[in-house]
C-alpha positions in Angstrom: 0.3 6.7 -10.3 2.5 5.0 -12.6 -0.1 4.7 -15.7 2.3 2.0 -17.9 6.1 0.5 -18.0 7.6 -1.1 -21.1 10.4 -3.9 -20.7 12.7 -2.4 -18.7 14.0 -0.2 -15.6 16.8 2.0 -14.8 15.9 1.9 -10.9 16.7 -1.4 -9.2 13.9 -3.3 -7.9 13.5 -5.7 -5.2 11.4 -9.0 -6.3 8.3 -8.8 -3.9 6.4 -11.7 -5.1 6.3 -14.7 -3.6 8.9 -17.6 -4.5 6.7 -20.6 -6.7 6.0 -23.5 -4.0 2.4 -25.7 -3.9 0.5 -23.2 -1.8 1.6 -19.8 -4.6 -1.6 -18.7 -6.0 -1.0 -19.4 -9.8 -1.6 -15.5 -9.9 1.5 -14.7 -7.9 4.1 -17.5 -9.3 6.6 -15.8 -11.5 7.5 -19.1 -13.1 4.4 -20.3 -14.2 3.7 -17.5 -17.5 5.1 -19.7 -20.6 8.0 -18.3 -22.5 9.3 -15.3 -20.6 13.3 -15.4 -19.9 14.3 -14.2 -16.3 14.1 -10.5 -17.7 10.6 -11.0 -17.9 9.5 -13.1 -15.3 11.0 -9.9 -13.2 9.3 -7.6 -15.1 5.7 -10.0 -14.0 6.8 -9.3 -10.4 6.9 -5.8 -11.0 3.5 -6.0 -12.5 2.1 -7.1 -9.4 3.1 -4.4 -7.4 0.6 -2.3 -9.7 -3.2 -1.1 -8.9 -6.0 -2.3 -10.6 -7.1 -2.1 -13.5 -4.1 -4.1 -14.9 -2.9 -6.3 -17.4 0.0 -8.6 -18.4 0.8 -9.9 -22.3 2.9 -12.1 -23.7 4.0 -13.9 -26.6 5.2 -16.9 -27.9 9.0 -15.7 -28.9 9.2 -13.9 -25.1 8.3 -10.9 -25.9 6.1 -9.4 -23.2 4.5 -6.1 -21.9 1.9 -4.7 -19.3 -0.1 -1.6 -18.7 -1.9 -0.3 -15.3 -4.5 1.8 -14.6 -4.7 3.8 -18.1 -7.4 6.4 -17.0 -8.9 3.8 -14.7 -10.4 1.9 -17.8 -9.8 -1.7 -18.4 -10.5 -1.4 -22.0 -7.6 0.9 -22.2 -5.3 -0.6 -20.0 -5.4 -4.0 -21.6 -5.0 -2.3 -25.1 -1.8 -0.5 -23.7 -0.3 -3.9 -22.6 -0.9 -5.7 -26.2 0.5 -2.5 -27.3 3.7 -2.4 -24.9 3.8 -6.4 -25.9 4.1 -5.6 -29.6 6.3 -2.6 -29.3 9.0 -4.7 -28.1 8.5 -7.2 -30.8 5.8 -9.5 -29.6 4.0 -11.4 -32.2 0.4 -12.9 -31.2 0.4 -11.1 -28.3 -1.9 -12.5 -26.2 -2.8 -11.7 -21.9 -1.3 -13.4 -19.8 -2.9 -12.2 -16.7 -6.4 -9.4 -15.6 -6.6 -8.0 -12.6 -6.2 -10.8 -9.9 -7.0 -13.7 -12.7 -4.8 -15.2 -14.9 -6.5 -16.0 -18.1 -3.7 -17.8 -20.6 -5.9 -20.6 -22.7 -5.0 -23.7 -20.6 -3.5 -21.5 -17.3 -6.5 -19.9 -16.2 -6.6 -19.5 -12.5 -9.2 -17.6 -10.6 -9.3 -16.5 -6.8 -11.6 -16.9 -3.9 -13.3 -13.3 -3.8 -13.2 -11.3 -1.1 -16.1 -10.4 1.0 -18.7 -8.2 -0.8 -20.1 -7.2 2.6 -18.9 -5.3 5.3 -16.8 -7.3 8.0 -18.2 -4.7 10.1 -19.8 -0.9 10.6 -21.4 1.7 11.8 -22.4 5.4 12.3 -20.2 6.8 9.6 -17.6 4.2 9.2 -17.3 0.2 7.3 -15.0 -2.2 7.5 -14.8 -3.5 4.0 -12.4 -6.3 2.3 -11.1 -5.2 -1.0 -12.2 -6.9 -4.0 -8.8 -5.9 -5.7 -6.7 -7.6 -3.8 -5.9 -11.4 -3.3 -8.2 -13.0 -1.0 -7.1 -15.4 2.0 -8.9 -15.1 5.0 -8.7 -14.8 8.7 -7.4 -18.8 9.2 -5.1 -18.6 6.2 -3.7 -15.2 6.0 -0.1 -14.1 6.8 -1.6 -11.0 8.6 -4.7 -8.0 7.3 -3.5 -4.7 6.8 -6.0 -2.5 7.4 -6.1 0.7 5.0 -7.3 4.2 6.2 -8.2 6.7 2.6 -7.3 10.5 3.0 -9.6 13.4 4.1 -10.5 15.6 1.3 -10.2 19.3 1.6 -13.0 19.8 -0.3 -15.1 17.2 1.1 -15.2 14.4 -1.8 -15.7 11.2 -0.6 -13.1 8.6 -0.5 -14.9 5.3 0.6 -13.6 2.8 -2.3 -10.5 4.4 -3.3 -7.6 1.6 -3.7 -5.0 1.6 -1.6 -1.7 2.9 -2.5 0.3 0.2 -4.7 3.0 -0.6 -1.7 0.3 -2.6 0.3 0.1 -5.1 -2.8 3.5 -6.2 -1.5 2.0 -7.1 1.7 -1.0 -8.9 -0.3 1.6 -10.7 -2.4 3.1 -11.8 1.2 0.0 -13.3 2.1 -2.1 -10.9 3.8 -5.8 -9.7 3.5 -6.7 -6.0 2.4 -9.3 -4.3 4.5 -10.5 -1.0 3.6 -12.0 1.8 6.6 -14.4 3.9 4.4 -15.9 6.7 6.0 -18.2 8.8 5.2 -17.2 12.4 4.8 -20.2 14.1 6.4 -19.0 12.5 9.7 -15.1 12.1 9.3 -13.8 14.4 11.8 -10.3 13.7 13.0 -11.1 12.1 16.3 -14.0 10.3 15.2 -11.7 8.4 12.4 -9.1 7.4 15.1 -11.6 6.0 17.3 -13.4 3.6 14.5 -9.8 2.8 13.7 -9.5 1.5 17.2 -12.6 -0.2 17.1 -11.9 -2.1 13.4 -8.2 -3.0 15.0 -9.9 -4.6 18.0 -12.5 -6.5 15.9 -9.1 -7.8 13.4 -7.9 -8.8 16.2 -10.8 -11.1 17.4 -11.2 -12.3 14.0 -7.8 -14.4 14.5 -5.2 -13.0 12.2 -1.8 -13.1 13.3 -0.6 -10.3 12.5 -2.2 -6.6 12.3 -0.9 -3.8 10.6 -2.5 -0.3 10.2 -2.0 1.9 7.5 -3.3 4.7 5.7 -2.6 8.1 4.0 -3.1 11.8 4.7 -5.9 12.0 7.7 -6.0 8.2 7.6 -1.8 7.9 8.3 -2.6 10.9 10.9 -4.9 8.1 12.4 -3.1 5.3 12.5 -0.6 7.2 14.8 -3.4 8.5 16.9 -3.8 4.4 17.8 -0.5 4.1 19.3 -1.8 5.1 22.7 -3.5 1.9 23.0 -0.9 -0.8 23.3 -1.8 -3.9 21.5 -3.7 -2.6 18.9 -1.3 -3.7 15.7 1.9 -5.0 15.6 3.2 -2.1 12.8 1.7 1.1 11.7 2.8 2.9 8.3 1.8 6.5 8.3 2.3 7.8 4.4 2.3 11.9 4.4 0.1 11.8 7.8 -2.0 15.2 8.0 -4.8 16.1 9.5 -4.9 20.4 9.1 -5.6 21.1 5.5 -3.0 22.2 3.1 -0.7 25.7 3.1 -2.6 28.6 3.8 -5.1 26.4 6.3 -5.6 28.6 9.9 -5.2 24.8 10.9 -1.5 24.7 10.1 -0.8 27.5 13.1 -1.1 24.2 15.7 -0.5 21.3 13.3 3.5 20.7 15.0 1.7 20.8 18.9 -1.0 18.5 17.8 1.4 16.1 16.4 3.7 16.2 19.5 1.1 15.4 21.3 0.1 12.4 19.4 3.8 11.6 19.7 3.5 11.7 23.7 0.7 9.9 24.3 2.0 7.0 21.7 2.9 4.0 24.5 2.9 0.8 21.9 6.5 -0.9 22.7 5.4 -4.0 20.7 4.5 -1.8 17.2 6.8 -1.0 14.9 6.1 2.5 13.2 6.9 3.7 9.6 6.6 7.0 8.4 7.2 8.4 5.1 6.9 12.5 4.3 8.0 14.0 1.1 9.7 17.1 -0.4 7.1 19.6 -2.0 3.6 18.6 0.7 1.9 21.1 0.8 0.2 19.4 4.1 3.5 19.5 5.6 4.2 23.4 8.0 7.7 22.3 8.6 9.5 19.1 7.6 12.3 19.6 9.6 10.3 19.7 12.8 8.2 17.4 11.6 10.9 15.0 11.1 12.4 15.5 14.7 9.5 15.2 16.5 8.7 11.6 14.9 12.0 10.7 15.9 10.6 10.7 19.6 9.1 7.3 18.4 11.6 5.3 18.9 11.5 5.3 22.6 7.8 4.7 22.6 7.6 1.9 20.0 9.3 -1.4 19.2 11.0 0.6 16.0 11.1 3.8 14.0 11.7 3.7 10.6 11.4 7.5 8.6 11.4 8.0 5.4 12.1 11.3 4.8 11.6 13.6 2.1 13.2 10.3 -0.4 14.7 11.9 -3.8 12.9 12.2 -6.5 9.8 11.9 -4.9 7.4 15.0 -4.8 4.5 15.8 -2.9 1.4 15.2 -0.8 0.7 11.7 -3.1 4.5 10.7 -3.1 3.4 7.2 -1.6 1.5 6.5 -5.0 4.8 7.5 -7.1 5.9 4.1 -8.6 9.1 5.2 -7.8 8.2 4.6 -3.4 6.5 1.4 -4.4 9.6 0.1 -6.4 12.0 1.8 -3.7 9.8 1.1 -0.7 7.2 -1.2 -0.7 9.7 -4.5 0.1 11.4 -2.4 2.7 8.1 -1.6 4.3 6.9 -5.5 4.7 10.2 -6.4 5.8 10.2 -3.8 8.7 6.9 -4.4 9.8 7.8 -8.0 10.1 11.0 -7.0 12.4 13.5 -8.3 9.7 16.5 -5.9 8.5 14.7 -3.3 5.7 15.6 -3.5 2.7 15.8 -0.3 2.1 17.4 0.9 -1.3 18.2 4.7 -0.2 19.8 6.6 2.1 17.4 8.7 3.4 15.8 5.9 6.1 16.2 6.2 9.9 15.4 3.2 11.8 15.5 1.5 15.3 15.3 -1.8 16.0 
């Protein structure tokens, strides 16, 4: 996880926040923090890319910087930003924006929050909205993307764990973040697949207009596992999918069947299905055939788009690398929404 930036970037970024028009949350309007040049009004989009906690300051003679997720400690994180601010010659510095609220004297903005209860649940499973991201609602929303956590080897439980930073470009887009916890004394593989189904169906009756289902690990692994029933979302994106432990696992000896299998049964020719898997997972038996038997996709979706093994991106966690969400995240909405990805590196195979 990229813990803090300073002013500026050797990779080029594509701008994922929203242009400024009337219905821009003040949050997401790169033109509305005071004194910041174009430099750092791109640096501000790039900050809103990042996990929570995070924190953007600024100055009076334009100086600016902004920290993310320093230990997980807000305390820490903002002090990092005033910090980052004054290193690159910020005097006053003062914060801009916390979190999802910007709190400038005589700009502050707050959101609508998110549900604090359940949408729905059951044995095992909940369908929560996340508090960390921008809230819109069923009516109002672009689209939900729903987020399925990782299975840990060791059993710790993941309910509450943020999503990786590249759905905050579908956030900034306009759509709502919906978490599937489950509980780890009852997450086995199937079971996981089949509350997805059920939380996909429910979206879908809520009225949003478009679904997309996502997830890491065990959760990507389920999110392919829905493709046999047509209808469910109109894109999947399937980061490191696993679902037979790591190198060494007795698991790993039918980990290619059980994924050609998924791939068989898959029959959704209205979803569009991205999947990224990186050099060094340890999660992974064979990339190669792993890679060629995703390619089957394409006939048995509206799309394929692979991402494999980008450079400079190593391991089982690749999709929280800043270096995906930078490279990826924009390419990601884009394809999900059937427009041409924006994809800034070779190493992508799609379908239309």
């Amino acid at each position: 996880m990229l813990k803090s930036i300073f002013r500026y970037l050797t990779l080029a970024v594509v701008l994922l926040a929203p242009e400024a028009h009337g219905d821009t949350p003040p949050l997401l309007d790169t033109a509305r923090p005071p004194f910041l040049a174009e430099a750092g009004r791109a640096d501000y989009a790039r900050f809103l890319l990042q996990p929570t906690p995070r924190v953007f300051a600024l100055s009076r003679d334009g100086a600016w910087g902004w920290a993310a997720a320093i230990e997980d400690d807000a305390t820490a994180t903002e002090e990092r930003a005033l910090e980052n601010c004054r290193t690159w010659g910020g005097t006053g510095c003062t914060v801009y924006a916390r979190d999802l609220a910007v709190v400038w004297p005589g700009l502050e903005a707050t959101l609508p929050a998110a549900p604090q209860r359940p949408l729905a649940s059951g044995a095992g499973w909940a369908l929560q909205p996340d508090p960390r991201f921008v809230w819109h609602g069923p009516t109002q929303a672009r689209g939900v993307y729903l987020w399925a956590h990782g299975r840990s080897p060791g059993g710790a439980d993941s309910r509450g764990s943020q999503p990786q930073p590249h759905v905050r470009a579908f956030n900034n887009a306009g759509y709502d973040v919906i978490r599937l916890d489950r509980d780890p004394a009852t997450d086995e593989t199937e079971a996981g697949a089949a509350w997805m189904r059920q939380a996909l169906r429910l979206l879908r009756r809520q009225g949003y207009a478009r679904v997309v289902a996502g997830g890491q690990s065990r959760g990507a692994w389920n999110a392919l596992q829905i493709l046999d029933e047509p209808g469910l979302a109109d894109a999947v994106i399937a980061i490191a999918p696993a679902a037979h432990g790591p190198r060494g696992s007795p698991a790993h000896a039918w980990a290619l069947d059980d994924l050609r299998r998924i791939v068989a049964s898959a029959h959704s020719p209205r979803t569009r299905v991205a999947v990224a898997n990186f050099t060094g997972d340890e999660f992974d038996p064979d990339p190669e055939a792993r890679a060629e038997i995703f390619s089957a996709l394409r006939m048995r979706s509206a799309g394929l788009l692979l991402l494999d093994r980008p450079r400079g991106i190593i391991g089982h966690g690749g999709g929280g690398d800043w270096r995906f969400t930078f490279g990826y995240a924009a390419c990601l909405l884009d394809f999900a929404e059937g427009r041409r990805a924006r994809c800034g590196r070779t190493e992508v195979s799609a379908a239309p």
